[in-house]
C-alpha positions in Angstrom: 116.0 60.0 90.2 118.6 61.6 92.6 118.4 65.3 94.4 119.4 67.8 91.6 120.6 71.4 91.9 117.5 72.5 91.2 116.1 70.7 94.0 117.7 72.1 96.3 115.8 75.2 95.4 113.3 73.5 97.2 114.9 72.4 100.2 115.7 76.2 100.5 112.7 77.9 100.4 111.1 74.9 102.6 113.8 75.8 105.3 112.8 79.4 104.4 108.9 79.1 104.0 108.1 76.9 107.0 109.2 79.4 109.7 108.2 82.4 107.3 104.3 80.9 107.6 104.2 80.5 110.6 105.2 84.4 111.3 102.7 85.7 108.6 100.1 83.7 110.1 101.1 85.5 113.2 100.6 88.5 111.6 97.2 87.9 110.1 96.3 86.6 113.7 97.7 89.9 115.1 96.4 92.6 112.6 93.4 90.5 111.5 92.4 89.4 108.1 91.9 93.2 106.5 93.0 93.7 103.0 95.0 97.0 103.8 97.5 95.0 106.4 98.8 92.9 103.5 99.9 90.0 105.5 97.1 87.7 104.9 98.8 87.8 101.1 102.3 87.0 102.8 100.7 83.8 104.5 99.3 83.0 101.4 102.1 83.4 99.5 104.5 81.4 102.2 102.4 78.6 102.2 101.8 78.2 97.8 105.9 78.2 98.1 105.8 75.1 100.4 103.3 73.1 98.8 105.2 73.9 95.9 108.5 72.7 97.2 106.9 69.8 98.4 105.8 69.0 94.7 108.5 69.6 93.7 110.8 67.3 96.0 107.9 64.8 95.5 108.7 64.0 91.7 111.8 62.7 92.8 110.4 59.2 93.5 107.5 60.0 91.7 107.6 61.7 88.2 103.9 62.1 87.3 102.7 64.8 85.2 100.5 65.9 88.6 103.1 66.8 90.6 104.6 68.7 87.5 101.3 70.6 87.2 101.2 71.4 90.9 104.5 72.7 91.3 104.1 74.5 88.1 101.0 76.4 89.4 102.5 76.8 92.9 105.2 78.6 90.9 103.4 81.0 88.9 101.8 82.2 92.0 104.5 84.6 93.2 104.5 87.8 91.6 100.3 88.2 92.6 100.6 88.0 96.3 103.6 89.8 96.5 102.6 92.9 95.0 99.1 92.6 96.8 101.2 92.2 100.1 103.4 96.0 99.2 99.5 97.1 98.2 98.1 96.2 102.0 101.1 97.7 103.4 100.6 101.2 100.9 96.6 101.2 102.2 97.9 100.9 105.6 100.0 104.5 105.2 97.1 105.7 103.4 94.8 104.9 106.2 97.1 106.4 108.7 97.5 110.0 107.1 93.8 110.3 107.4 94.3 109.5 111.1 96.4 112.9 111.5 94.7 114.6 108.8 91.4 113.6 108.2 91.4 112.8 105.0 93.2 109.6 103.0 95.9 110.9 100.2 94.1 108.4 98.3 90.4 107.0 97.4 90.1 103.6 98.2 89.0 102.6 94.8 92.5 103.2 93.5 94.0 100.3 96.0 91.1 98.1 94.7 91.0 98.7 91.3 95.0 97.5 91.7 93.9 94.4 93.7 91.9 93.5 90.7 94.4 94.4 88.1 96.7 92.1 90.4 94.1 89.1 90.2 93.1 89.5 86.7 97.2 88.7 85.6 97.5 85.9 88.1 94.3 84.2 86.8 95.6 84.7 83.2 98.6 83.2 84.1 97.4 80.2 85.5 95.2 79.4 82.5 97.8 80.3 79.9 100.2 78.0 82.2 97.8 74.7 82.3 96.1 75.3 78.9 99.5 73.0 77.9 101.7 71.5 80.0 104.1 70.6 77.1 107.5 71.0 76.4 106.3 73.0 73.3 103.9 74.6 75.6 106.3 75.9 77.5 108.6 77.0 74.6 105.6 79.0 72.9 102.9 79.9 75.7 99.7 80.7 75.2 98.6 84.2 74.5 96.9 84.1 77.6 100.0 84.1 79.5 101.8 86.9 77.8 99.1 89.3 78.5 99.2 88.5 82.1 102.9 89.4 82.5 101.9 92.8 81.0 99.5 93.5 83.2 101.9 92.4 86.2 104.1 95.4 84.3 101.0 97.5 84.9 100.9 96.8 88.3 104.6 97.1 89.2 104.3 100.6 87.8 100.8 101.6 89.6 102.6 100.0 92.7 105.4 102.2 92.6 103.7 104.9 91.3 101.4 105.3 95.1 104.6 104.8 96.5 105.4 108.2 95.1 102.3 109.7 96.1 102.1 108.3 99.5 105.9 109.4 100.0 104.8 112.6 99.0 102.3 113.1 102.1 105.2 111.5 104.6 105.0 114.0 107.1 100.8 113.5 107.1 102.1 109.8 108.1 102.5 108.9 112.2 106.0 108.3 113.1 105.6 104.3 113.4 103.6 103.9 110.4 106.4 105.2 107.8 108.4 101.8 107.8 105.7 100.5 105.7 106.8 103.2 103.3 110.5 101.5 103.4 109.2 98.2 103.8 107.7 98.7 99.8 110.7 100.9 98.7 112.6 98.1 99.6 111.0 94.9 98.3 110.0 97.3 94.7 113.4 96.9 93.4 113.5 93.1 94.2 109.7 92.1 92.6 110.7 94.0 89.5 114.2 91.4 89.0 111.2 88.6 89.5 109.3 90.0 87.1 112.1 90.3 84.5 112.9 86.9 85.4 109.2 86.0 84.2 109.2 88.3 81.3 112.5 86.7 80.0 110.5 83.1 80.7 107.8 83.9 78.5 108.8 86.4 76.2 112.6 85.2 75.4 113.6 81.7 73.5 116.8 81.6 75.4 117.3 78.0 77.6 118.9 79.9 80.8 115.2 81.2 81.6 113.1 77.9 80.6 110.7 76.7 82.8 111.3 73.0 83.0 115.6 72.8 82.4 116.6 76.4 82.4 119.8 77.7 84.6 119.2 77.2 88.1 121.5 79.5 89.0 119.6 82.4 87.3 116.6 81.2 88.9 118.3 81.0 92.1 119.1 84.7 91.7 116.6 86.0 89.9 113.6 84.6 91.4 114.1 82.5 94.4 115.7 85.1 96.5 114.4 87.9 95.2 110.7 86.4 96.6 112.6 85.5 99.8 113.8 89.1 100.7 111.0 90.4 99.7 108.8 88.4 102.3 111.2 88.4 104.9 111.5 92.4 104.8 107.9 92.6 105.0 107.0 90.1 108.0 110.1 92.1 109.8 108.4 95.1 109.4 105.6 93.9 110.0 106.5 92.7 113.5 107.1 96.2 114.5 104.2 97.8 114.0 101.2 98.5 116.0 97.9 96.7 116.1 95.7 98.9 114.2 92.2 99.2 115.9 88.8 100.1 114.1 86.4 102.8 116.1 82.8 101.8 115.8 80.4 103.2 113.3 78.6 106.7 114.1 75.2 106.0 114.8 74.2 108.3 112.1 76.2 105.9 109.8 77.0 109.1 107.4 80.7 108.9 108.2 83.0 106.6 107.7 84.8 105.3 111.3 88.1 106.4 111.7 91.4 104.0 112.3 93.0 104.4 115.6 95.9 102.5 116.6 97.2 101.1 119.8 100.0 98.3 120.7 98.2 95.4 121.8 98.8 94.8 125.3 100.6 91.9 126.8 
């Protein structure tokens, strides 16, 4: 077997994903492994794309049915950590109008109960996905599978939705925090092409969004770029902000600590 079109895919978001891992790594190092920094999802995400690619390259000389599964997996693992990555970045605004005004525009549980919502569709992905690995598998998926795309619906529009709210409350955000804001309102547009791309997979009978031999290009446009603006918006953000700092807990432990933030110094 010879390098196709569609492997080049791969060789793309390796030259792509290897640097990008590296930086989100970075990041976790730098804002620490909290949910509400979102980066630790960015890392994860960066690194399912290269063992993916890897896969993917690898059934060149070697066409089992293991690297298929792999690279199959690796690829239904997009749309999860993405959104959970916007979802860190969205807490991190949240936690830093209740630094100027005391009080979060949102309860925490909503940010949670999205996490979970987020993880519930990725997990019924995955099992609809390898419940069969077939060609007819992939033509009619498992019910399994369909329900997890319409909870990723669900989550675009909660997503988006405390976008609103949080956009609402700008002026309650400090000034350096807002680009997380722009960071969202700009990678929201570009998850929801990815996840017409997926609905189109699952839902539609038309060859251009097959899994296994659809068209590449539409992949190429729908999917594979669309994930690689979305992540390199994010860690570029990312890089500007400030190392957010947590205050210990009153002694009385009846509070909650605050969030203070401060640039890490060289």
């Amino acid at each position: 077997m010879t390098i196709n079109y569609r492997h080049g895919l791969s060789v793309l978001e390796l030259l792509v994903y290897i640097p990008s891992v590296f930086v989100a790594v970075f990041l976790v190092a730098r804002h620490g492994l909290r949910t509400n920094s979102g980066f630790l999802f960015l890392a994860i995400f960066t690194l399912t794309r290269i063992v993916g690619a890897c896969c993917d390259l690898a059934t060149i000389s070697n066409p089992s049915i293991g690297l298929y599964t792999a690279a199959a997996i690796c690829s239904s693992i997009g749309l999860s950590p993405l959104m959970l990555a916007c979802s860190g970045l969205l807490s991190r605004a949240n936690l830093s109008v209740e630094q100027t005004t005391g009080r979060r525009a949102l309860p925490d549980f909503i940010f949670r109960a999205f996490r979970l919502l987020t993880v519930a569709a990725l997990v019924l992905s995955i099992v609809g996905i390898t419940s069969d690995m077939s060609v007819e598998g992939f033509e009619h998926p498992d019910i399994k599978v369909k329900i997890g795309m319409i909870l990723f619906i669900v989550c675009w529009a909660v997503l988006v939705a405390i976008l609103a709210l949080l956009s609402l409350r700008l002026g309650s955000i400090e000034r350096g925090e807002k680009r997380t804001l722009l960071a969202v309102a700009l990678s929201a547009p570009f998850i929801l092409v990815r996840l017409l791309y997926a609905l189109f997979m699952w839902f539609l009978h038309n060859a251009d969004f097959n899994m296994l031999n659809g068209n590449v290009t539409v992949q190429l446009v729908m999917s594979v770029l669309e994930e690689i603006v979305v992540v390199v918006v994010c860690l570029a953000i990312g890089m500007t902000l400030r190392v957010r700092r947590w205050n210990p807990v009153p002694a009385s432990g009846e509070e909650e600590p605050m969030t203070s933030y401060r640039s890490r110094k060289p």
